[in-house]
C-alpha positions as protocol buffer text, in pm:
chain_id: "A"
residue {
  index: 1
  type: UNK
  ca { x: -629 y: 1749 z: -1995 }
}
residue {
  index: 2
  type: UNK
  ca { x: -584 y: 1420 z: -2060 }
}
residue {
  index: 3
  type: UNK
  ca { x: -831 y: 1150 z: -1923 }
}
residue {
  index: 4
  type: UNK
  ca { x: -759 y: 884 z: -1696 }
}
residue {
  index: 5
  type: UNK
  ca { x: -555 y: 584 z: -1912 }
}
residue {
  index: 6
  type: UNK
  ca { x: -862 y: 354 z: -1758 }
}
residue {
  index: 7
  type: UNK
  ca { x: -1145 y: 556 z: -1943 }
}
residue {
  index: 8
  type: UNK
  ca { x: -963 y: 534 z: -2269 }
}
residue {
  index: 9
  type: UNK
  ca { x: -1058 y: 206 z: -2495 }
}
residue {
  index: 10
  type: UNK
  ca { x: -796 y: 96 z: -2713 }
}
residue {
  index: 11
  type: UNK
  ca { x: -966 y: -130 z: -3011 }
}
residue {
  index: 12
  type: UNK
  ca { x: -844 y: -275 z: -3351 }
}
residue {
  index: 13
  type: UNK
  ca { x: -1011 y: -460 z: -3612 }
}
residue {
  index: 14
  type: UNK
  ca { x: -929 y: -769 z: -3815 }
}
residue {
  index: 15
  type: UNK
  ca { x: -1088 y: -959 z: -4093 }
}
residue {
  index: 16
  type: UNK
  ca { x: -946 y: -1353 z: -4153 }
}
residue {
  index: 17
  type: UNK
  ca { x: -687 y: -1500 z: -3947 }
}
residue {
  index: 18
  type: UNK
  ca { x: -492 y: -1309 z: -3739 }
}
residue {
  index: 19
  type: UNK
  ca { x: -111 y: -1307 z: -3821 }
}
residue {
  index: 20
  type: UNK
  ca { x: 172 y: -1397 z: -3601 }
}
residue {
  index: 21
  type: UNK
  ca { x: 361 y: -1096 z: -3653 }
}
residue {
  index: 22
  type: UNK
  ca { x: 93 y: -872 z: -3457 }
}
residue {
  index: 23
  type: UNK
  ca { x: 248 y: -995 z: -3145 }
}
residue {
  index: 24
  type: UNK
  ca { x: 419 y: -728 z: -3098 }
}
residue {
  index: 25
  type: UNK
  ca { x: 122 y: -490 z: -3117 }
}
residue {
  index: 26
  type: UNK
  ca { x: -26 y: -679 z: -2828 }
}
residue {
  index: 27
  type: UNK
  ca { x: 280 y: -753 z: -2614 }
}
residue {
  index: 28
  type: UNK
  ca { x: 358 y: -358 z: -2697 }
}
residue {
  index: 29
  type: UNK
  ca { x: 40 y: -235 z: -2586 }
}
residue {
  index: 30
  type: UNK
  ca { x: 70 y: -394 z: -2207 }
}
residue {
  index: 31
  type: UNK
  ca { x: 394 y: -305 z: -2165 }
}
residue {
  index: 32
  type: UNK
  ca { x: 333 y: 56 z: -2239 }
}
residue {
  index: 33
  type: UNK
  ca { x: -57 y: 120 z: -2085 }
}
residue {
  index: 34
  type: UNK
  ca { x: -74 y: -114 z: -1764 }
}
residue {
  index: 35
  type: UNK
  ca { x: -416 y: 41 z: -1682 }
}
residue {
  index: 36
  type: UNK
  ca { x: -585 y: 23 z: -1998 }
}
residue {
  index: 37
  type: UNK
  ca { x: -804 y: -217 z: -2174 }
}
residue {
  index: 38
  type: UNK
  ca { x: -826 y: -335 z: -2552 }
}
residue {
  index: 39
  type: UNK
  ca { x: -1076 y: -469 z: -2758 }
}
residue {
  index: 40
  type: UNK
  ca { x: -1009 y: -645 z: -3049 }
}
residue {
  index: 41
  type: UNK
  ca { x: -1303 y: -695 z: -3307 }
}
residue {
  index: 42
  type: UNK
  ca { x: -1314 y: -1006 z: -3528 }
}
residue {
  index: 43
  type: UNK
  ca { x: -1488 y: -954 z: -3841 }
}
residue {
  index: 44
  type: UNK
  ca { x: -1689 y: -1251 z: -3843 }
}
residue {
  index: 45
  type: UNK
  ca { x: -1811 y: -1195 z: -4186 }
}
residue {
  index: 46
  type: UNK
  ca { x: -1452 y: -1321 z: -4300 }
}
residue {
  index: 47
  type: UNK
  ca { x: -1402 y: -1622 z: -4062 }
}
residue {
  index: 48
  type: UNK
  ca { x: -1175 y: -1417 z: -3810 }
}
residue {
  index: 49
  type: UNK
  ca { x: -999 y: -1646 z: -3650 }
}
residue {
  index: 50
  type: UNK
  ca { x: -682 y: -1653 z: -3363 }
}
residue {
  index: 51
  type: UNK
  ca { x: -483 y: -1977 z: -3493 }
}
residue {
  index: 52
  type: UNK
  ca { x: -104 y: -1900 z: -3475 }
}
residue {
  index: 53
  type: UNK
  ca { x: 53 y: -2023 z: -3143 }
}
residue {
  index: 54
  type: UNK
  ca { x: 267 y: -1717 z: -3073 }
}
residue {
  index: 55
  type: UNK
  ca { x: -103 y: -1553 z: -3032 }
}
residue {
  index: 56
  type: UNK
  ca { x: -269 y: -1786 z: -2803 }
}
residue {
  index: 57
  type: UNK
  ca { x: -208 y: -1623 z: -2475 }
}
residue {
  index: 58
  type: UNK
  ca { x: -424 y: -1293 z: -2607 }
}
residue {
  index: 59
  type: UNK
  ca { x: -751 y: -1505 z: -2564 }
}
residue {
  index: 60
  type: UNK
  ca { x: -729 y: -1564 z: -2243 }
}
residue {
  index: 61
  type: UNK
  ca { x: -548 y: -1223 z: -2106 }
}
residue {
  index: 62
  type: UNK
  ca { x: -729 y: -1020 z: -1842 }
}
residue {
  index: 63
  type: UNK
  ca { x: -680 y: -670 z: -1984 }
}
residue {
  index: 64
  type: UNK
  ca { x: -801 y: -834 z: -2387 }
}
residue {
  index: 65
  type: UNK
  ca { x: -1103 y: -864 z: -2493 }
}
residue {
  index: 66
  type: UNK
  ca { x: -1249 y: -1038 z: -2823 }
}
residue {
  index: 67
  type: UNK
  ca { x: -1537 y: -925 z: -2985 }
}
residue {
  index: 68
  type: UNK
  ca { x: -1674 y: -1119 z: -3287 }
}
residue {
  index: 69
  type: UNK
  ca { x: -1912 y: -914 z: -3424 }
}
residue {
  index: 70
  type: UNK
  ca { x: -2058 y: -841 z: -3862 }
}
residue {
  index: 71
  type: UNK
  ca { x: -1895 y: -524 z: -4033 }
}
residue {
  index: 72
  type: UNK
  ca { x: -2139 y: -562 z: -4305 }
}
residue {
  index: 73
  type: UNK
  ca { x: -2431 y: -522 z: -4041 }
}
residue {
  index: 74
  type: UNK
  ca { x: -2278 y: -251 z: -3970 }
}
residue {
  index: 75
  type: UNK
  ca { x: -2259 y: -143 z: -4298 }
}
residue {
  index: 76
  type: UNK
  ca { x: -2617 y: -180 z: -4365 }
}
residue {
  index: 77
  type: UNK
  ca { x: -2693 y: -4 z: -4056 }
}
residue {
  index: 78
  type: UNK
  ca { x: -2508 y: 331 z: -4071 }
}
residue {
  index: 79
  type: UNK
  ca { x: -2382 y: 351 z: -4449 }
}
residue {
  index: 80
  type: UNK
  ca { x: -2624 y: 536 z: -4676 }
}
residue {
  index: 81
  type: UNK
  ca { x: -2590 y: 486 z: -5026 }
}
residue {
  index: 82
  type: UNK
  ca { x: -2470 y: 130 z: -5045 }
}
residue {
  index: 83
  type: UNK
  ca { x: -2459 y: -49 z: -5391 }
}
residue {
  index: 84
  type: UNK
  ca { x: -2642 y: -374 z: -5431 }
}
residue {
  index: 85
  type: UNK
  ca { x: -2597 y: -736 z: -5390 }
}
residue {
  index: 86
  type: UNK
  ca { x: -2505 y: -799 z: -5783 }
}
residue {
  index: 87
  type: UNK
  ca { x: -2209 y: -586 z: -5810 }
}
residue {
  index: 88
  type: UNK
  ca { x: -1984 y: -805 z: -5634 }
}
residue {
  index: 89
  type: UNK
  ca { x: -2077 y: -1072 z: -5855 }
}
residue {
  index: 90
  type: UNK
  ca { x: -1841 y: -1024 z: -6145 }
}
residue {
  index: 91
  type: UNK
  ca { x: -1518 y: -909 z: -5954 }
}
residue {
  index: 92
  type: UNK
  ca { x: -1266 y: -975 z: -6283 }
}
residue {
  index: 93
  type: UNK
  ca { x: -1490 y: -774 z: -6515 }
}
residue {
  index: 94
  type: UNK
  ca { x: -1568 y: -486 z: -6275 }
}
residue {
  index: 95
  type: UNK
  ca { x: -1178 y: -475 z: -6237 }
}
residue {
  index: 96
  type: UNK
  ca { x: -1144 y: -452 z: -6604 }
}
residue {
  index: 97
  type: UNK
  ca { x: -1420 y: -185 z: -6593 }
}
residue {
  index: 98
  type: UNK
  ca { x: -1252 y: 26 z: -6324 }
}
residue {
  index: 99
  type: UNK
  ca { x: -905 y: -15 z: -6546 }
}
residue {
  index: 100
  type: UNK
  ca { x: -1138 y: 149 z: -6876 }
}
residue {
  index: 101
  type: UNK
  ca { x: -1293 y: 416 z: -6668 }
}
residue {
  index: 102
  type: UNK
  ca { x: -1010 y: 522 z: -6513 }
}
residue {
  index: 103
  type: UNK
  ca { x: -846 y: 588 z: -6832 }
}
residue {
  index: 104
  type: UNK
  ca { x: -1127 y: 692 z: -7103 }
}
residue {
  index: 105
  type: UNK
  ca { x: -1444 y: 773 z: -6855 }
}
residue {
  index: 106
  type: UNK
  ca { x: -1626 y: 1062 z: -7016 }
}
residue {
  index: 107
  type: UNK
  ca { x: -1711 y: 1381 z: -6749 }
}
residue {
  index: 108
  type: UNK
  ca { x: -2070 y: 1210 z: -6734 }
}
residue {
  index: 109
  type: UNK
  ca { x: -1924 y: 871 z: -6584 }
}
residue {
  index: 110
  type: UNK
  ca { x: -1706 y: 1075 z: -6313 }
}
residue {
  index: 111
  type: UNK
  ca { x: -1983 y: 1212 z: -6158 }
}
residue {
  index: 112
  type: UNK
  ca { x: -1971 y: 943 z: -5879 }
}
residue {
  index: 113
  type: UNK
  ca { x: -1591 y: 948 z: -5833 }
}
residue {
  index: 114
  type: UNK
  ca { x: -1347 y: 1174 z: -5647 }
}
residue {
  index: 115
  type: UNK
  ca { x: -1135 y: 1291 z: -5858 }
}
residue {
  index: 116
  type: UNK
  ca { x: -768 y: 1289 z: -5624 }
}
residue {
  index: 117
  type: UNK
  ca { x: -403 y: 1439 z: -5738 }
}
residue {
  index: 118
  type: UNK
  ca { x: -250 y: 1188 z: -5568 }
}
residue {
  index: 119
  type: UNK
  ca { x: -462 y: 863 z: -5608 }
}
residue {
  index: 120
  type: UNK
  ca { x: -660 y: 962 z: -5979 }
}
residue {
  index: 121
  type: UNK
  ca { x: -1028 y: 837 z: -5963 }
}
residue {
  index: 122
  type: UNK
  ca { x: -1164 y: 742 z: -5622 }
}
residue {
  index: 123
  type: UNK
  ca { x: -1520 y: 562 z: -5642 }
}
residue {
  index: 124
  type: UNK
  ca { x: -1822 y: 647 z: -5452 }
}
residue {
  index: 125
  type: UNK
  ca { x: -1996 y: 429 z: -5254 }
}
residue {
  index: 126
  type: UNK
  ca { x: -2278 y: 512 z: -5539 }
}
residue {
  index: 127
  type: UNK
  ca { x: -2069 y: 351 z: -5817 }
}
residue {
  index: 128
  type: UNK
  ca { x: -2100 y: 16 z: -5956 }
}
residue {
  index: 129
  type: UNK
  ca { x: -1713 y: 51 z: -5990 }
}
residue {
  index: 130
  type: UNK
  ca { x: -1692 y: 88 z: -5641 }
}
residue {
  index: 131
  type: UNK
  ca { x: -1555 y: -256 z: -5439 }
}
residue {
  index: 132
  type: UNK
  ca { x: -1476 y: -170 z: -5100 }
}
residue {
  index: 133
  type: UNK
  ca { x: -1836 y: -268 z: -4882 }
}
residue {
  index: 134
  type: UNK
  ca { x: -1710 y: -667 z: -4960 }
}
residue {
  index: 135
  type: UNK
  ca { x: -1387 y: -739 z: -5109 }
}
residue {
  index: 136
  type: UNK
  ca { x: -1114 y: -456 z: -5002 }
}
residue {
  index: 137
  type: UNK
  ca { x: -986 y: -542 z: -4631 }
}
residue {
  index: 138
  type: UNK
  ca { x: -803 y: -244 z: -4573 }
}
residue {
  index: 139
  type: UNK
  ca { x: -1133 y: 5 z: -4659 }
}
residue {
  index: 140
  type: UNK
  ca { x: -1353 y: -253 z: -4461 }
}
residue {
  index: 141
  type: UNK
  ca { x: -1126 y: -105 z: -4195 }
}
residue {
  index: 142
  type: UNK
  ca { x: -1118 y: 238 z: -4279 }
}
residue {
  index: 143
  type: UNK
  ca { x: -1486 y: 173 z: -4231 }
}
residue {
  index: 144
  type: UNK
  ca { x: -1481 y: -12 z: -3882 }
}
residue {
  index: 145
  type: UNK
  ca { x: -1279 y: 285 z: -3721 }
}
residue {
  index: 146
  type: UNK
  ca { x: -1546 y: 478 z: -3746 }
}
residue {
  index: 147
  type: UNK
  ca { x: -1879 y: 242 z: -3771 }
}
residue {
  index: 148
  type: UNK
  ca { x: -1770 y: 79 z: -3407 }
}
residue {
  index: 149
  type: UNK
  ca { x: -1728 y: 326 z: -3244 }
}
residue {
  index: 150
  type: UNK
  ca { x: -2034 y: 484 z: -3320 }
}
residue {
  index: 151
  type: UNK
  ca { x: -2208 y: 171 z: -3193 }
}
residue {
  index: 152
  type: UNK
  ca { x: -2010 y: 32 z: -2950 }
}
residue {
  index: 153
  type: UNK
  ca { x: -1769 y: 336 z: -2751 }
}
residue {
  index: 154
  type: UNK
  ca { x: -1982 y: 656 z: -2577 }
}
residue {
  index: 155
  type: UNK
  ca { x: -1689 y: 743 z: -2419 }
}
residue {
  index: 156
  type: UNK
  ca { x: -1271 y: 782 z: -2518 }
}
residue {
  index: 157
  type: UNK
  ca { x: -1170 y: 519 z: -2783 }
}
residue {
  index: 158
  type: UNK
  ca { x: -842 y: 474 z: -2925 }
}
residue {
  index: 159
  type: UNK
  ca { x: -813 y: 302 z: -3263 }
}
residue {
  index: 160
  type: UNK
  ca { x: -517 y: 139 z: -3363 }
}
residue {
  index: 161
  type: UNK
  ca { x: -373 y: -91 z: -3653 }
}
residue {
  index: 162
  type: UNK
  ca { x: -270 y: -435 z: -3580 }
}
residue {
  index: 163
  type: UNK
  ca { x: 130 y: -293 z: -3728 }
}
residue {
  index: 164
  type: UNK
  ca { x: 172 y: -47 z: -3500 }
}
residue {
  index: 165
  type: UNK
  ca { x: 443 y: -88 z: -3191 }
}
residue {
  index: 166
  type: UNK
  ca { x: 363 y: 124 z: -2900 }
}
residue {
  index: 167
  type: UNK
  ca { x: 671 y: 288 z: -2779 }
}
residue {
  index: 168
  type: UNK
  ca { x: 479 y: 522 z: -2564 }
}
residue {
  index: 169
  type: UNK
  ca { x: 175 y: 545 z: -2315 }
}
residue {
  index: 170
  type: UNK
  ca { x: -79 y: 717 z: -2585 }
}
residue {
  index: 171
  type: UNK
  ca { x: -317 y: 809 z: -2332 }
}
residue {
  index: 172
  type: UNK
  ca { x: -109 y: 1112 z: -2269 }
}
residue {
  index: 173
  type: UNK
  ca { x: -193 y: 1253 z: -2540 }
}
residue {
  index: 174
  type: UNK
  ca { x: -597 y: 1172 z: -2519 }
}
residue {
  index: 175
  type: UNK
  ca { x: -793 y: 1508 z: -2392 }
}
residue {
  index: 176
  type: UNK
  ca { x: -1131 y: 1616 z: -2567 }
}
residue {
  index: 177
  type: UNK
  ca { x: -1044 y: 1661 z: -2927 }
}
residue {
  index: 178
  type: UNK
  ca { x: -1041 y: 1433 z: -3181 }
}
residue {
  index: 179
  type: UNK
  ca { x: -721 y: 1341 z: -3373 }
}
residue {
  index: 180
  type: UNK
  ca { x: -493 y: 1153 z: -3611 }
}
residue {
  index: 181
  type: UNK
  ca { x: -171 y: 1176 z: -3738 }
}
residue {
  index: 182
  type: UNK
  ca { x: -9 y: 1349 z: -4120 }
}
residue {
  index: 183
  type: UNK
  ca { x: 32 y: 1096 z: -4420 }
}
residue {
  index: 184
  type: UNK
  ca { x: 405 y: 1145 z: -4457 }
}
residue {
  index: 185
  type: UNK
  ca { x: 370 y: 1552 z: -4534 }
}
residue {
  index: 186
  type: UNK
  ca { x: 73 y: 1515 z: -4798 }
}
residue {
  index: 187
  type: UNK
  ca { x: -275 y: 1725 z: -4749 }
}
residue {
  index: 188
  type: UNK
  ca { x: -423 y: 1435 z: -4500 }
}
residue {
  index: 189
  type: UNK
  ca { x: -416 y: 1246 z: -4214 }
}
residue {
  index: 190
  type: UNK
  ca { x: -318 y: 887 z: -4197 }
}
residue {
  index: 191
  type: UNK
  ca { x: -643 y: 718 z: -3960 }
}
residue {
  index: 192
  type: UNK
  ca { x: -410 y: 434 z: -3851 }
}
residue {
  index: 193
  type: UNK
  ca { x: -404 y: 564 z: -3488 }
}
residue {
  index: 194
  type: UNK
  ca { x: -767 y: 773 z: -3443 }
}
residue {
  index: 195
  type: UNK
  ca { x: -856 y: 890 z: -3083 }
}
residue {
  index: 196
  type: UNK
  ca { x: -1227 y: 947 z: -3060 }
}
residue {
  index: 197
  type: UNK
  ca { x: -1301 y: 1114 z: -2752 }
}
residue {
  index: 198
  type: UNK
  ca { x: -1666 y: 1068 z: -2707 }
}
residue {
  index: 199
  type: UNK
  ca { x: -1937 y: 890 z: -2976 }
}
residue {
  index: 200
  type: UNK
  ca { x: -1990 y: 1255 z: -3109 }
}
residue {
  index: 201
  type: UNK
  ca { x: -1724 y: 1242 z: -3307 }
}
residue {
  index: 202
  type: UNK
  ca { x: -1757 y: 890 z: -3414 }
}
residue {
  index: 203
  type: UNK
  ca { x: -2099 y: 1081 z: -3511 }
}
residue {
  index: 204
  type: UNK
  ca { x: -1965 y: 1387 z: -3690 }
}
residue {
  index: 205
  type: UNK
  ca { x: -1703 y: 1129 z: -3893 }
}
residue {
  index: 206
  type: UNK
  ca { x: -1972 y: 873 z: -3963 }
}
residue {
  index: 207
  type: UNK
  ca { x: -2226 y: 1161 z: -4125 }
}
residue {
  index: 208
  type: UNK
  ca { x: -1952 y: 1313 z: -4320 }
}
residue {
  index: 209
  type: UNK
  ca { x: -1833 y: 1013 z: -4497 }
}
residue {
  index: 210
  type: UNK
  ca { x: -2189 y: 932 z: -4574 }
}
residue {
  index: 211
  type: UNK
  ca { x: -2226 y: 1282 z: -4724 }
}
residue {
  index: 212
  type: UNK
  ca { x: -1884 y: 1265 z: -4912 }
}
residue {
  index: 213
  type: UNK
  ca { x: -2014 y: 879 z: -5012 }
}
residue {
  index: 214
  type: UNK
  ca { x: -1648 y: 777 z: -4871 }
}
residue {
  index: 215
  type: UNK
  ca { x: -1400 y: 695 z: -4575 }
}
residue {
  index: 216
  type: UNK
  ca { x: -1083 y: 631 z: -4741 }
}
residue {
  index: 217
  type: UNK
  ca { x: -880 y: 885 z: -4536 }
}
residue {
  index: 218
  type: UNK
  ca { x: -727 y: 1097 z: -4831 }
}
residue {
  index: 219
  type: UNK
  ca { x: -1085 y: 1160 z: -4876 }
}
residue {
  index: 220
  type: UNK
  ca { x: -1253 y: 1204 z: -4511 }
}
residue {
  index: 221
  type: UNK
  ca { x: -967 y: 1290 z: -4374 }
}
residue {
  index: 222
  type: UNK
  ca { x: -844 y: 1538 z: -4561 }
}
residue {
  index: 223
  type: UNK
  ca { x: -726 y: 1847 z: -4440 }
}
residue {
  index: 224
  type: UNK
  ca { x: -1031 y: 2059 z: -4484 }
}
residue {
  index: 225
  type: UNK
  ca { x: -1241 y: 1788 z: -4319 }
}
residue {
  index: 226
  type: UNK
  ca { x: -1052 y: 1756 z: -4075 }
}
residue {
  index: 227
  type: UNK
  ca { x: -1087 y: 2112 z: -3975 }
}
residue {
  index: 228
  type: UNK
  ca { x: -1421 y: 2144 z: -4044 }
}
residue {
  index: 229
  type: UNK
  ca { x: -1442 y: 1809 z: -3789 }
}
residue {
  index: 230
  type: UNK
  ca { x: -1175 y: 1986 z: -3506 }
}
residue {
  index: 231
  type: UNK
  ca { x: -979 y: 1673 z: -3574 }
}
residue {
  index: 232
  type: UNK
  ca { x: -610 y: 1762 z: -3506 }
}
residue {
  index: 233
  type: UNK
  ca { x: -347 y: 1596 z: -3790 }
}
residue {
  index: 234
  type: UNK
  ca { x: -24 y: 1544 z: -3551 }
}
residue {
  index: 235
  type: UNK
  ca { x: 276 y: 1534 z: -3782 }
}
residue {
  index: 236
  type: UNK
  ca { x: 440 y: 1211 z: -3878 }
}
residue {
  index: 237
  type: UNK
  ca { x: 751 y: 1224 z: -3687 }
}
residue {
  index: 238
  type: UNK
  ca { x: 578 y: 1145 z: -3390 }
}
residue {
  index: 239
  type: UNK
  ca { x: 397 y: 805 z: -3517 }
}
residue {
  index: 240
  type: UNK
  ca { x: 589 y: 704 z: -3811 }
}
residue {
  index: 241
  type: UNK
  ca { x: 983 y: 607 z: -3874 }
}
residue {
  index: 242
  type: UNK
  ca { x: 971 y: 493 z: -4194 }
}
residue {
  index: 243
  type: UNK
  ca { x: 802 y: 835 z: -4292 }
}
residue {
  index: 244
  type: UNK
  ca { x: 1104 y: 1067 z: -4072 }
}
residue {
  index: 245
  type: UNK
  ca { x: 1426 y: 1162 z: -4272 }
}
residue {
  index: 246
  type: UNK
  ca { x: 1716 y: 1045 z: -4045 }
}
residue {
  index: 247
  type: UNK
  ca { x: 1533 y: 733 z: -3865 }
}
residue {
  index: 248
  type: UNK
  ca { x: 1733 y: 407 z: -3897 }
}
residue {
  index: 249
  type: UNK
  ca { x: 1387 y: 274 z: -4056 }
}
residue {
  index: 250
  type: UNK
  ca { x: 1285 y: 610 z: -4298 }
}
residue {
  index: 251
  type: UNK
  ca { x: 1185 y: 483 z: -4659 }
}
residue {
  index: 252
  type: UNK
  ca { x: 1163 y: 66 z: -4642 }
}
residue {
  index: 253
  type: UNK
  ca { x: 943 y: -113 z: -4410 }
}
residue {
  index: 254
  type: UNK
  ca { x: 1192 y: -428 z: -4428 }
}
residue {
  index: 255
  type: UNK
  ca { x: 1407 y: -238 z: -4228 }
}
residue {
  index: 256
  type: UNK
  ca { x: 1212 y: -323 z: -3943 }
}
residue {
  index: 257
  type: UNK
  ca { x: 1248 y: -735 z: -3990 }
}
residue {
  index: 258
  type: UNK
  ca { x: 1580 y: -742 z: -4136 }
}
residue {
  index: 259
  type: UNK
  ca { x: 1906 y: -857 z: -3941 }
}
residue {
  index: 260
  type: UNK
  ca { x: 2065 y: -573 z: -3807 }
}
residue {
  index: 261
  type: UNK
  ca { x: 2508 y: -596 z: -3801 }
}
residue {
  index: 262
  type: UNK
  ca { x: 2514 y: -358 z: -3481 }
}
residue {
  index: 263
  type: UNK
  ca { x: 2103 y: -416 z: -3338 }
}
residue {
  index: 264
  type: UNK
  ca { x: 2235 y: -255 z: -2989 }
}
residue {
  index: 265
  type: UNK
  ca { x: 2312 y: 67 z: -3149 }
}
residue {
  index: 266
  type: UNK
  ca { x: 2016 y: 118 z: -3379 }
}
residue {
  index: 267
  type: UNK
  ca { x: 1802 y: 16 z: -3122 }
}
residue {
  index: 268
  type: UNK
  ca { x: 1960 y: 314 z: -2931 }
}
residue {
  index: 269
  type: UNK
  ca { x: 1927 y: 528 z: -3216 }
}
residue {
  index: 270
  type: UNK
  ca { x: 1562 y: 444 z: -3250 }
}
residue {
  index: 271
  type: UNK
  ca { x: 1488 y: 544 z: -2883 }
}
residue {
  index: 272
  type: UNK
  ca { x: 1670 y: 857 z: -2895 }
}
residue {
  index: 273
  type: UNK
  ca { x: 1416 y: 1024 z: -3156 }
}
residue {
  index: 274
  type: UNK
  ca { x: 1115 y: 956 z: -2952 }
}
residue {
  index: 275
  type: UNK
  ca { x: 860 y: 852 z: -3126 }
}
residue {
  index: 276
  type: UNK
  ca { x: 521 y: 740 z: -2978 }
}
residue {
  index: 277
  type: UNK
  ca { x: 491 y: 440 z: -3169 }
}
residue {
  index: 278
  type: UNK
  ca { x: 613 y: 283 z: -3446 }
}
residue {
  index: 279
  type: UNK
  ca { x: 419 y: 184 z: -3811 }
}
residue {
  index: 280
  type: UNK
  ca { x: 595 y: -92 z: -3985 }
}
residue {
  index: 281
  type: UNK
  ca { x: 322 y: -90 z: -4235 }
}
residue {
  index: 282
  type: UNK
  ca { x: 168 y: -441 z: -4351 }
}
residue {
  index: 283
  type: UNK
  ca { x: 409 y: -705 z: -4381 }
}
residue {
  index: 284
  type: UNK
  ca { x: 196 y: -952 z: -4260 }
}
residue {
  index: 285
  type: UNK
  ca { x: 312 y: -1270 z: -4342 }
}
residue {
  index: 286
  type: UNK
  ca { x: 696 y: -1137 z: -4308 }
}
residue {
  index: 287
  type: UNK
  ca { x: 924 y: -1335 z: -4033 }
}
residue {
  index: 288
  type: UNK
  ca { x: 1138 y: -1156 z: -3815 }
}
residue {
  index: 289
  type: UNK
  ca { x: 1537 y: -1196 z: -3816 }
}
residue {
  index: 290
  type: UNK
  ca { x: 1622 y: -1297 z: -3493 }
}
residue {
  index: 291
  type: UNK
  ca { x: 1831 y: -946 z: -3433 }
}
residue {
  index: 292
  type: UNK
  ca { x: 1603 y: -761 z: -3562 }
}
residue {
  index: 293
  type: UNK
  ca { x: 1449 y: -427 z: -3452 }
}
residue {
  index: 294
  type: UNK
  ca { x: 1091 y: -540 z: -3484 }
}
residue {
  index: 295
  type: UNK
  ca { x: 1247 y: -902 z: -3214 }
}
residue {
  index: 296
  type: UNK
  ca { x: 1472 y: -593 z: -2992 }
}
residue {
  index: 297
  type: UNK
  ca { x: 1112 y: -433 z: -2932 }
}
residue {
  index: 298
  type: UNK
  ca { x: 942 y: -792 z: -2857 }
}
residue {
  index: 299
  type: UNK
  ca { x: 1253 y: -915 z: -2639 }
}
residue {
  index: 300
  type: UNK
  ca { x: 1181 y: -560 z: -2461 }
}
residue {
  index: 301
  type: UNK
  ca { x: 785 y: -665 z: -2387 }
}
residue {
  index: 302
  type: UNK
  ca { x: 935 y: -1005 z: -2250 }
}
residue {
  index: 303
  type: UNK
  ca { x: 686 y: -1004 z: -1912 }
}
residue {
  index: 304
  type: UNK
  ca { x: 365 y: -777 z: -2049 }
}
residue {
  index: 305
  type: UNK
  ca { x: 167 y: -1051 z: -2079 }
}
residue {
  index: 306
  type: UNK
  ca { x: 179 y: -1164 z: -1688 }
}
């Protein structure tokens, strides 16, 4: 059963300054859950900051909160096996190092790498060829997902990336398991939208990627893990266009911010398939055509923000 929409937290994470383009996550998320909160955690370890105009109005909304807080604390608090200080130092040559081993590592230098059929070599948090703890945004987020809400959220959570549209209410779908949703129709699940339901799992996820010495999600959230975990993988279709044969966005992310000749129609033809929300997948510093899909869906939040 699903819980009441006020008991569910919706959070994201962001490192830098915010882009303009995430407007539409915001505006998207009133519109579609008028009794829920969100939380939105600055990484003040990267100078986090809320500068573009079209933003402004989130800092001072009722119903969003900001949270500056340090992912590398963090880090240091519930991460085992973290590599030290001096292997950030030389970013270039370590980079040139990953390159060799990738290609020429003997079975002896592997030992601290996953070894992946779709991604090759995938470092351990053990390796000094592993970057992510400082330098690599998007697995210092792959890492907050889990590390705040195991710190922060006892109860329901709901994480969500800053390039997601909500088309839905996704509370509905919020009851006492844990789940995610399939990368396109590959052996994992893609941890863009997570729904913890209580810090137990937050827990259980947390423990398990410091036992597999990684949280990328083709590696704790693959499909064994995730049923070991009880996480349920809810197929693409449901979350993603541009990963659904047929959608008037499937295969190119532009399609989202691109003029559209007939925008009434494909905007039609977007509703009709039903999906929950929509993943347009980076494209952070990309502007909007003025008839495009991703400015239909922000022309259709026109009044969330009151």
């Amino acid at each position: 059963m699903a819980p009441n929409p006020a008991t569910v937290t919706f959070f994201g994470y962001w490192a830098g300054r915010l882009p303009a383009v995430t407007d539409l996550h915001f505006r998207s998320f009133l519109r579609q859950h008028p009794e829920s909160r969100y939380e939105l955690w600055l990484d003040e370890d990267d100078a986090s900051a809320i500068e573009a105009p079209e933003l402004q109005w989130i800092k001072t909304h009722p119903r969003i909160a900001l949270r500056s807080f340090s992912l590398n604390a963090l880090i240091g608090k519930h991460v085992s096996a973290r590599p030290v200080a001096s292997y950030d130092r030389s970013p270039k040559l370590r980079q040139i190092a990953r390159a060799i081993h990738r290609k020429i590592a003997p079975q002896w230098a592997r030992r601290n790498a996953w070894e992946h059929p779709q991604f090759g070599l995938t470092y351990k948090h053990s390796s000094k060829l592993f970057a992510g703890f400082t330098r690599n945004k998007a697995y210092r987020g792959d890492l907050a997902r889990c590390l705040v809400p195991l710190e922060h959220y006892p109860d329901a959570c709901l994480y969500v990336d800053l390039d997601i549209c909500f088309t839905s209410d996704l509370t509905a779908q919020c009851g006492d398991k844990a789940w995610a949703y399939r990368w396109e129709e590959l052996p994992f699940a893609n941890s863009a939208i997570l729904y913890l339901p209580n810090r137990s799992w937050s827990t259980a996820l947390t423990r398990k990627g410091n036992e597999l010495e990684n949280f990328l999600p083709w590696i704790l959230f693959a499909d064994h893990v995730c049923a070991e975990l009880g996480v349920v993988v809810h197929p693409a279709r449901l979350f993603d266009p541009l990963w659904t044969p047929g959608s008037v966005l499937y295969g190119d992310p532009a399609k989202f911010f691109e003029a559209r000749d007939n925008l009434a129609l494909d905007m039609h033809a977007l509703s009709t398939d039903r999906f929950l929300a929509i993943h347009w997948h980076n494209n952070w510093e990309t502007v909007p055509a003025p008839n495009s899909i991703y400015a239909g869906l922000l022309k259709a939040c026109e009044g969330a923000v009151e």
